[in-house]
C-alpha positions as CSV (number, residue, x, y, z in Angstrom):
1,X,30.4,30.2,16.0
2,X,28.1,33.1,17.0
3,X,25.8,33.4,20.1
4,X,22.6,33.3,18.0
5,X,24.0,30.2,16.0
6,X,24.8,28.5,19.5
7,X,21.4,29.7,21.3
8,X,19.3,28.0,18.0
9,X,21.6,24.7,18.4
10,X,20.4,24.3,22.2
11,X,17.2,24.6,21.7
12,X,16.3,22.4,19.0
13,X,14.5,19.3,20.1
14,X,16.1,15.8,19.1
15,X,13.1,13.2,18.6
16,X,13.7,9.4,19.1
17,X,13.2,7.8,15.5
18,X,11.8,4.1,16.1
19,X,10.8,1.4,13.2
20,X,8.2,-1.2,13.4
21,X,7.5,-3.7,11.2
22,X,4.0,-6.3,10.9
23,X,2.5,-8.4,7.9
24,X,-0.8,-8.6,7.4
25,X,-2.8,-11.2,5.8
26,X,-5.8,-10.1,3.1
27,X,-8.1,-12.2,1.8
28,X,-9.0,-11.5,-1.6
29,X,-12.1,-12.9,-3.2
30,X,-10.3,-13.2,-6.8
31,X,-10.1,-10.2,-9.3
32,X,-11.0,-7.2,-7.8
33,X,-10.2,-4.3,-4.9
34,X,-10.0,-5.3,-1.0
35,X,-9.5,-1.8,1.2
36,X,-6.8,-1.9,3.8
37,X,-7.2,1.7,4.8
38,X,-8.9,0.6,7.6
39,X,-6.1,-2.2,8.6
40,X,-3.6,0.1,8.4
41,X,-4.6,3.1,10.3
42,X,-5.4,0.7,13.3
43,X,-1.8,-0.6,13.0
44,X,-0.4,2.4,13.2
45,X,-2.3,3.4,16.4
46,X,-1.4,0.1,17.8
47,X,2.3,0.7,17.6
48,X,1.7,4.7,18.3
49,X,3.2,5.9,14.9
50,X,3.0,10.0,14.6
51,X,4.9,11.3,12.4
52,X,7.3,9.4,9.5
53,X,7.0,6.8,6.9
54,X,4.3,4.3,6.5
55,X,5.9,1.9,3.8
56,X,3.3,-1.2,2.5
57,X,4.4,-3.7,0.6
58,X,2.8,-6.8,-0.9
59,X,5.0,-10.2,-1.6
60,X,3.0,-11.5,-4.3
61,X,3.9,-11.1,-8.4
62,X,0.0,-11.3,-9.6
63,X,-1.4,-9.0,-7.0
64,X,-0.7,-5.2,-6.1
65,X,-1.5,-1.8,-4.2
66,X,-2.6,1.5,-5.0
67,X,-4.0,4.6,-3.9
68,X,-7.6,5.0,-5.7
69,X,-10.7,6.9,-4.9
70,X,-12.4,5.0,-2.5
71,X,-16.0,6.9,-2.4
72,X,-17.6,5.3,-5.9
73,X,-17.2,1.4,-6.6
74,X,-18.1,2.0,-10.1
75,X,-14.4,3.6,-10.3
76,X,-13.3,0.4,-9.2
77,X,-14.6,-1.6,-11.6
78,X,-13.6,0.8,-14.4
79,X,-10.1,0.5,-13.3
80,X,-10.5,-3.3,-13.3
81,X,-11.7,-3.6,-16.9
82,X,-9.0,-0.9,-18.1
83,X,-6.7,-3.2,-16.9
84,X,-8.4,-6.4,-18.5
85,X,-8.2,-4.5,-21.8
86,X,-4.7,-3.2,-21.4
87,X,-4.1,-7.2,-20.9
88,X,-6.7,-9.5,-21.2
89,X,-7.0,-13.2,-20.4
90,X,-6.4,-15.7,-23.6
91,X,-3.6,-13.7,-25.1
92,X,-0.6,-15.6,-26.7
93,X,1.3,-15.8,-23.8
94,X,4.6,-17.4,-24.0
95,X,3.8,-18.1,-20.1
96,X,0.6,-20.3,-19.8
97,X,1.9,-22.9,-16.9
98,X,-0.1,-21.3,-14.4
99,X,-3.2,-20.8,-16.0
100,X,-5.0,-18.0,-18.7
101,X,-5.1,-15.4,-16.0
102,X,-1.7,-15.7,-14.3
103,X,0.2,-13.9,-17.1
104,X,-2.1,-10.9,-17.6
105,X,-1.8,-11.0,-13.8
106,X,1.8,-10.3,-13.6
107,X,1.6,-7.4,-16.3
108,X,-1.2,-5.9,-14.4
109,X,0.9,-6.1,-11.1
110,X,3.6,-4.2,-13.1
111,X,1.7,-1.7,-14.5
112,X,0.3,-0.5,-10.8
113,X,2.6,-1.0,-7.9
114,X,4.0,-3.5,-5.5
115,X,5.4,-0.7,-2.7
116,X,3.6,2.4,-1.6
117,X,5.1,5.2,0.9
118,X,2.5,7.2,3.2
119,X,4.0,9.9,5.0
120,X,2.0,10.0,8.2
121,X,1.5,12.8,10.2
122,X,0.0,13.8,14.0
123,X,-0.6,9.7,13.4
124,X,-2.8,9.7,10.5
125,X,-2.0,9.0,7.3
126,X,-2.1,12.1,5.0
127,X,-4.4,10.4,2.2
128,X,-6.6,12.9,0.6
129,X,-10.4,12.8,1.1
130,X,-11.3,10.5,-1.4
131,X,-8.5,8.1,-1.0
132,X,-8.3,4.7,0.0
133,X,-5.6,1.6,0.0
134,X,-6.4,-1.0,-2.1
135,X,-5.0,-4.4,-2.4
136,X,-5.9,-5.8,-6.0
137,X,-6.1,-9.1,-6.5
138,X,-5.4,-10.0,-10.4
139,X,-6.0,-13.8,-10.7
140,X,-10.0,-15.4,-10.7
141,X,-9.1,-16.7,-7.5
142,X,-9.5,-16.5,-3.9
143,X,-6.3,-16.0,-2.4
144,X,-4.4,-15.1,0.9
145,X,-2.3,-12.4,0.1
146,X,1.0,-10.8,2.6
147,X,1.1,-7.4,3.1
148,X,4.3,-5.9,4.6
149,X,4.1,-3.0,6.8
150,X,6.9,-0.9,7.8
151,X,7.2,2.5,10.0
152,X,9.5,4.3,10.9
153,X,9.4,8.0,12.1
154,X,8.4,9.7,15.8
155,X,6.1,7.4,18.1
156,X,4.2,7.9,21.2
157,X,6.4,5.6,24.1
């Protein structure tokens, strides 16, 4: 090993990694977008995340997350009825047990995402000036939905 090699490996800083986990309960007002940019950014400031992973997770099949504009509503609701069309109640569904809007529910959920990552950085999440996080609720129906948060990365002690 050389002197420089040596010198470089001295002086590096080794940063305590720490995870932290919290669920959060949203509730939705039936079809549409609820924003949890708000939620989540508080949690993280709360537990002193910096810099790392912000992971979000929803535990629901007929319900979902995304990343979306979040400056005009009117995107919103175009998403929602490109969605209805893409599947739309009264369909032939082989599964009906749960009602006309559960199965078009579950394809919606598919078709956007259960999981997100947000890298997070100086302890803000690095979402772009228009951004928001949505929860989407697909079914006609209030519901209480779970939201699963998970850090891990550099926090203040």
């Amino acid at each position: 090993m050389v002197a420089s090699e040596l010198a470089r490996r001295q002086t590096q800083t080794v940063t305590a990694i720490r995870q932290a986990s919290h669920s959060l309960t949203v509730a939705t007002q039936g079809k549409g977008f609820s924003e949890i940019t708000g939620a989540l950014a508080s949690w993280l400031t709360e537990i002193g995340g910096t810099n790392g992973l912000l992971t979000v997770f929803v535990r629901h099949t007929s319900a979902s997350l995304t990343i979306q504009e979040n400056a005009d509503p009117n995107v919103q609701r175009d998403l929602l009825d490109a969605l209805e069309a893409f599947a739309p109640e009264g369909a032939d569904y082989a599964h009906q047990e749960e009602g006309p809007d559960d199965m078009p529910s579950h394809i919606k959920a598919m078709l956007t995402s259960v999981s997100l990552g947000i890298p997070v950085v100086d302890g803000k999440m690095t979402l772009g000036t228009w951004q928001g996080v949505y929860l989407i609720e697909h079914r006609a129906s209030p519901h209480r939905r779970t939201v699963v948060l998970s850090f891990i990365g550099e926090a203040r002690s």
